[in-house]
N, C-alpha and C positions, 0 to 999 in steps of 0.2 A: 448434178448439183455443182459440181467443179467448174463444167464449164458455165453456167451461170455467174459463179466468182470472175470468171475471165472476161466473160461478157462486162462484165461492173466494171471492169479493170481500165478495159479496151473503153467505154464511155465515159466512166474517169479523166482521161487522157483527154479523149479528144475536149471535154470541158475546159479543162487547161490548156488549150491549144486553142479557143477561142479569145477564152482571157486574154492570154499571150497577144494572140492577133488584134483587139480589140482595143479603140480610144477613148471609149465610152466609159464611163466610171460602173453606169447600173448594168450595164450590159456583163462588163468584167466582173462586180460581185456576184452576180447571177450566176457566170459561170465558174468561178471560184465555190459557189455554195453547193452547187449543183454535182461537182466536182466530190469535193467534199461527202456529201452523202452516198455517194456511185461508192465511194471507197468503204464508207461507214456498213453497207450494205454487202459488199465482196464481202469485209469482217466479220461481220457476220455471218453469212453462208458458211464462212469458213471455217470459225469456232463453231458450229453445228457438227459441221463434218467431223472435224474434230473428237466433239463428243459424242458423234456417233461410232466412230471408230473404236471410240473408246472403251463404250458399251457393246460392241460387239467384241472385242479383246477380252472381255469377262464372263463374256454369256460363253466362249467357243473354252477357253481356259479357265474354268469354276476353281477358285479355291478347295484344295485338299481338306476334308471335314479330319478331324484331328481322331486317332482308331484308337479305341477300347480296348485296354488291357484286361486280361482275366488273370 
């Protein structure tokens, strides 16, 4: 899944490196939008992970259930 964020990252770029290159107005927004989404999409993956990690942080380390005095 990581590298799938990296992949998004790496097309991100090159989007932006079109723009950059480009005279064209629709052509640049295009890849500005296109851009934009690659990144929206890494963020994602990313916050998954994330919260998967997180959920596995919990499940491996369970809270102490609180012991019964007598």
């Amino acid at each position: 899944m990581a590298e799938d964020a990296i992949l998004y990252r790496e097309r991100a770029e090159a989007e932006r490196g079109i723009a950059d290159e480009t005279i064209l107005p629709n052509v640049r927004n295009r890849a500005l939008q296109s851009a934009k989404r690659w990144d929206e999409l890494a963020d994602q993956i990313e916050r998954a992970k994330a919260r998967a990690a997180a959920r596995q942080s919990q499940v491996a380390d369970p809270p102490l259930a609180p012991q019964a005095t007598s």
